[in-house]
C-alpha positions in Angstrom: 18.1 -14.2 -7.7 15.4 -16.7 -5.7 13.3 -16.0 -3.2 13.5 -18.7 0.3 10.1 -20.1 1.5 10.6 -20.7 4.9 7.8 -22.1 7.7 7.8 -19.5 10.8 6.8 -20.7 14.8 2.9 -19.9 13.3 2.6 -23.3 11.7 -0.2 -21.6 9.2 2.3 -18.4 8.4 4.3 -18.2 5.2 6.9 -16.1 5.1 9.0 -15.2 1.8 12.1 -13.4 1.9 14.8 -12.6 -0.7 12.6 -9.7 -2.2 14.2 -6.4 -4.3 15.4 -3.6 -2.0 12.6 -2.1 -0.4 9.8 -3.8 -1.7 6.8 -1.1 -0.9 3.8 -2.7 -1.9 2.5 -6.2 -3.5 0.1 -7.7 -5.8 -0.7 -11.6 -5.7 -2.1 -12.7 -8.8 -2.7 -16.1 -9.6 0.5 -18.1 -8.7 2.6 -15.2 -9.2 3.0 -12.5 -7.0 3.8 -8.9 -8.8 5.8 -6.4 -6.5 7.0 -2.3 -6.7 10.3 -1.2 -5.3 11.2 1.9 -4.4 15.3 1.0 -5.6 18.2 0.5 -3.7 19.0 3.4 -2.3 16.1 3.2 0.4 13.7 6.4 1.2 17.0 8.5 2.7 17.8 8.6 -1.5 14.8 7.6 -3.5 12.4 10.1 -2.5 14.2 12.9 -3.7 15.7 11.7 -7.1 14.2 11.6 -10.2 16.1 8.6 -11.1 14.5 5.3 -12.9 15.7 3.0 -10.0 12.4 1.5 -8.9 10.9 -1.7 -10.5 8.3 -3.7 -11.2 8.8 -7.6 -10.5 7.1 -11.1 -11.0 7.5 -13.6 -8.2 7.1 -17.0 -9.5 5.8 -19.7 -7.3 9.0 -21.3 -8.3 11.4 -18.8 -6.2 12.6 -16.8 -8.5 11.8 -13.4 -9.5 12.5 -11.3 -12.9 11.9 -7.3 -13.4 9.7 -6.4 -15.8 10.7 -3.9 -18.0 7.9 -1.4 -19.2 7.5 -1.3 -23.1 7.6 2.6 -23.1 11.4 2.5 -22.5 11.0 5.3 -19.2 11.2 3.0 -16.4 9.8 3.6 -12.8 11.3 6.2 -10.4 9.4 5.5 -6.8 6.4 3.5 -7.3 4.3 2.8 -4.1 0.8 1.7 -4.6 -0.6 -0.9 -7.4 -3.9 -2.4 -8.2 -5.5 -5.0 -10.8 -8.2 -4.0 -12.9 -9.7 -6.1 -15.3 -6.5 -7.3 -17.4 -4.2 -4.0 -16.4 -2.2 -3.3 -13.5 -2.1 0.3 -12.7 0.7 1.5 -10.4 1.3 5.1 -8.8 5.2 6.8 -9.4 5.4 9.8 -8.1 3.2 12.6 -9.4 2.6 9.7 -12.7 -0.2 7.2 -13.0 0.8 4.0 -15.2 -1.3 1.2 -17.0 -0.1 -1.9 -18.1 -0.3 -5.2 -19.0 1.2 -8.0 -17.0 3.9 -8.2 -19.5 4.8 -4.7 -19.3 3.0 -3.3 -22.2 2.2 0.1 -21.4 -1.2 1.2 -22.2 -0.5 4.5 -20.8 1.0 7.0 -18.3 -0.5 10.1 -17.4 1.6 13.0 -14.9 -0.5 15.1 -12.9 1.8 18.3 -13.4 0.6 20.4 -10.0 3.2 21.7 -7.4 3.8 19.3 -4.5 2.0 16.2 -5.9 3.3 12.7 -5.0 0.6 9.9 -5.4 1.0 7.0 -2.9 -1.8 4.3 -3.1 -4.3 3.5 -5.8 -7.4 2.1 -5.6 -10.4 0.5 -7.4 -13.5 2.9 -7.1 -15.5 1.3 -9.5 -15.3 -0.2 -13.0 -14.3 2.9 -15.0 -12.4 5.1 -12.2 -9.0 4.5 -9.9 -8.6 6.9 -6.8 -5.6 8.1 -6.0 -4.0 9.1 -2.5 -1.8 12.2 -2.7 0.7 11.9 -0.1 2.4 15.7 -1.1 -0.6 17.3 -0.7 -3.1 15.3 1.5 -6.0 14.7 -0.3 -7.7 12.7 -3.0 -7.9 12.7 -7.1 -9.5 10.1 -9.4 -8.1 8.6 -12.5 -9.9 7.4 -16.0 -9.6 3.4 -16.0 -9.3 4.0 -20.1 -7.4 6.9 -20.8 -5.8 7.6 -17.1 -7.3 11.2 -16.8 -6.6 12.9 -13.7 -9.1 15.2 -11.7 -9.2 16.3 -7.6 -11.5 14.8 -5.8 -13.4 14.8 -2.5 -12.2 18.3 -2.1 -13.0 18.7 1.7 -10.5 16.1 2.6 -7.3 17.4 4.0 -5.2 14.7 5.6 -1.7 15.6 6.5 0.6 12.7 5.0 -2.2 10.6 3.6 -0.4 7.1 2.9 -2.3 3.7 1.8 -6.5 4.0 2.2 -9.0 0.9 1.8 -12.3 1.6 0.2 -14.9 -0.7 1.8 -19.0 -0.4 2.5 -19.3 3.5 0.1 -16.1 4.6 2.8 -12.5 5.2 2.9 -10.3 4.2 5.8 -6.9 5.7 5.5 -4.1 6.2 7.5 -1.7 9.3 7.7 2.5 9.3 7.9 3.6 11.0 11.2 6.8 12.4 11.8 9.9 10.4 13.0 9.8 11.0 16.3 6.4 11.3 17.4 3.2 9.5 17.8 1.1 11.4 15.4 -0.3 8.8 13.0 -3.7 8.4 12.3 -6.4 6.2 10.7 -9.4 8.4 9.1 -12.7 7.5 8.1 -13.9 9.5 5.1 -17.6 9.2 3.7 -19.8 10.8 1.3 -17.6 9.5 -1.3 -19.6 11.4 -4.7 -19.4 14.5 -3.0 -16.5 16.8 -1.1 -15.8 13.9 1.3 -16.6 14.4 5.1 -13.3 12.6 7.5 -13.1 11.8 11.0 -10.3 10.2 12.9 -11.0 7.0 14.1 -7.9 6.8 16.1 -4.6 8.3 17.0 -1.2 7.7 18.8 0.2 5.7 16.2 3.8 5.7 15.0 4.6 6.2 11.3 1.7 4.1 10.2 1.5 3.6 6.1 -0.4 0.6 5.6 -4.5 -0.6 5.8 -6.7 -3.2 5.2 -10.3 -4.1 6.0 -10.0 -7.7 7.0 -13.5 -9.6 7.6 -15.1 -6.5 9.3 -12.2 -5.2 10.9 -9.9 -2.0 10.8 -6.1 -3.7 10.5 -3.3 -1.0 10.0 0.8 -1.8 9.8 3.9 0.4 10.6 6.9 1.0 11.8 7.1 2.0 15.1 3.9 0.4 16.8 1.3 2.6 18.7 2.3 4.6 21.7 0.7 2.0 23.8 1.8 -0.6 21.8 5.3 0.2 21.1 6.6 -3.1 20.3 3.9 -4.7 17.9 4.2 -3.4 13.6 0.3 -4.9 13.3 -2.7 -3.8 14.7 -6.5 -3.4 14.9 -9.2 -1.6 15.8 -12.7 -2.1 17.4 -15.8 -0.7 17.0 -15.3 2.2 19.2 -11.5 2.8 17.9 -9.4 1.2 20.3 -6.2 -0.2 19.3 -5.0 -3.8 20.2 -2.3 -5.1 19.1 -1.5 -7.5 16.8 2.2 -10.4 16.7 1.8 -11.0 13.1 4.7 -9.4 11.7 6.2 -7.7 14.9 9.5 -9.3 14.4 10.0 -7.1 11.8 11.1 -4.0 10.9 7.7 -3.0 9.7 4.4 -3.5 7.3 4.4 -1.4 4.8 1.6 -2.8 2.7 -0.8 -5.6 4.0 -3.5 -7.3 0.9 -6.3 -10.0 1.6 -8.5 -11.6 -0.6 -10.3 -12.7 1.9 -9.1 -15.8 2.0 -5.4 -14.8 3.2 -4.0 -11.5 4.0 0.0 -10.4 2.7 2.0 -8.5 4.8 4.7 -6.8 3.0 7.7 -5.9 5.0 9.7 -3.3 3.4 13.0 -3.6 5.2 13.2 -6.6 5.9 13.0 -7.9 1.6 9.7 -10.4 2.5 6.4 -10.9 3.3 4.2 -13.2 4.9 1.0 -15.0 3.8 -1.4 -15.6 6.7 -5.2 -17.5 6.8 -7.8 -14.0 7.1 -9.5 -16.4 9.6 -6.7 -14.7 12.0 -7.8 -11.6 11.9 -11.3 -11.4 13.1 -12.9 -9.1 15.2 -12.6 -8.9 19.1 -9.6 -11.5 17.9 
């Protein structure tokens, strides 16, 4: 299987298609490109199997792309969130939280065995701890970088379908899942991050949002059905005071499920579409 490199109408856009079925989030590395899929059966299936049909793949700058088998032998049910740290990736599955090595060496994998759990994203908090979003329950746990121990955290912090966050400037921007067919996503702002966690909502109306990024200053949040004023746009920011504009990048899609920058370019990741797009941050400025 290879992946097409294509040049789009934005002469400075990327776009890459010819990803695994339902790509949900990835992490660019070098020349390579690591990626999590959910598995072929789409969130209609996945989300309620415990089968091993997700996986974690390498996209080469060549094209091509190979699955990574993990080392432990129990492969990856519905793995949505992944992060570098140091020489590991650590990726969220479920109620699970997985280290490895780039190879697939599994350093280890820790459950979180409470009623309702399903982590989504993960997160560097600092050079010994990972936090963890908890999409079943709505709030916020931490994870040992060496061993992968689990504990709540930032107890006060009740977010109804809390998706991906961004931790930025000692805060947490996060946005919540709405239901189908209503405009009741949200992005939160959540400080006071050593303590229970104090969250406000920064803005509302939006429609099934799931991914956020802080891109040179700015708020920038993807999804799948737009903004209530915005219905036809899958990218958009917000301003100082929380209002919403809207955003093309991506809007030909079907939706952004995950968006990464490195401050020098920003991936979208669009989930049903099998691609993403590589774009100069120098786009997404404030007031832009």
């Amino acid at each position: 299987m290879t992946l097409t490199i294509v040049q789009p109408v934005a002469a400075q856009e990327i776009l890459v298609s010819g990803l695994p079925p339902f790509t949900e989030a990835i992490l660019p590395l070098g020349a390579d490109v690591y990626a999590i899929s959910i598995g072929p059966g789409g969130p209609g299936e996945e989300f309620g199997t415990q089968a091993t049909n997700g996986g974690l793949y390498k996209l080469g700058p060549s094209g091509a792309h190979e699955r990574i088998t993990l080392s432990d032998g129990e492969g990856l049910r519905n793995p949505t969130g992944l992060v570098e740290l140091g020489d590991q990736i650590v990726l969220v599955d479920g109620n699970q939280v997985i280290s490895l090595s780039l190879e697939g060496d599994v350093n280890w994998r820790k459950s979180y065995d409470e009623e309702g759990v399903f982590f989504y994203d993960i997160e560097v908090l600092n050079d010994a701890t990972l936090l963890v979003s908890d999409f079943g329950r709505g709030g916020f746990a931490t994870v040992s970088a060496n061993a992968g121990d689990i504990q709540p955290a930032l107890d006060g912090v009740e977010i109804n379908g809390l998706a991906r966050f961004e931790i930025t400037d000692d805060q947490i921007y996060a946005v919540s899942w709405g239901a189908d067919d209503a405009w009741d996503s949200a992005v939160y702002r959540i400080s006071e991050l050593d303590e229970a966690g104090l969250s406000e909502k920064l803005a509302g109306g939006f429609g099934n949002l799931e991914s956020i990024e802080v891109v040179n200053g700015t708020v920038v949040v993807g999804g799948y059905r737009g903004h209530q004023d915005h219905q036809a746009f899958k990218l958009m920011q917000l301003d100082t005071e929380g209002g919403v504009h809207s955003l093309g990048a991506g809007s030909d899609t079907r939706g952004v499920s995950d968006i990464y920058s490195d401050g020098h370019s920003v991936w979208l990741n669009f989930f049903y579409d099998g691609a993403y797009a590589k774009i100069p941050a120098k786009h997404f400025l404030a007031g832009s």
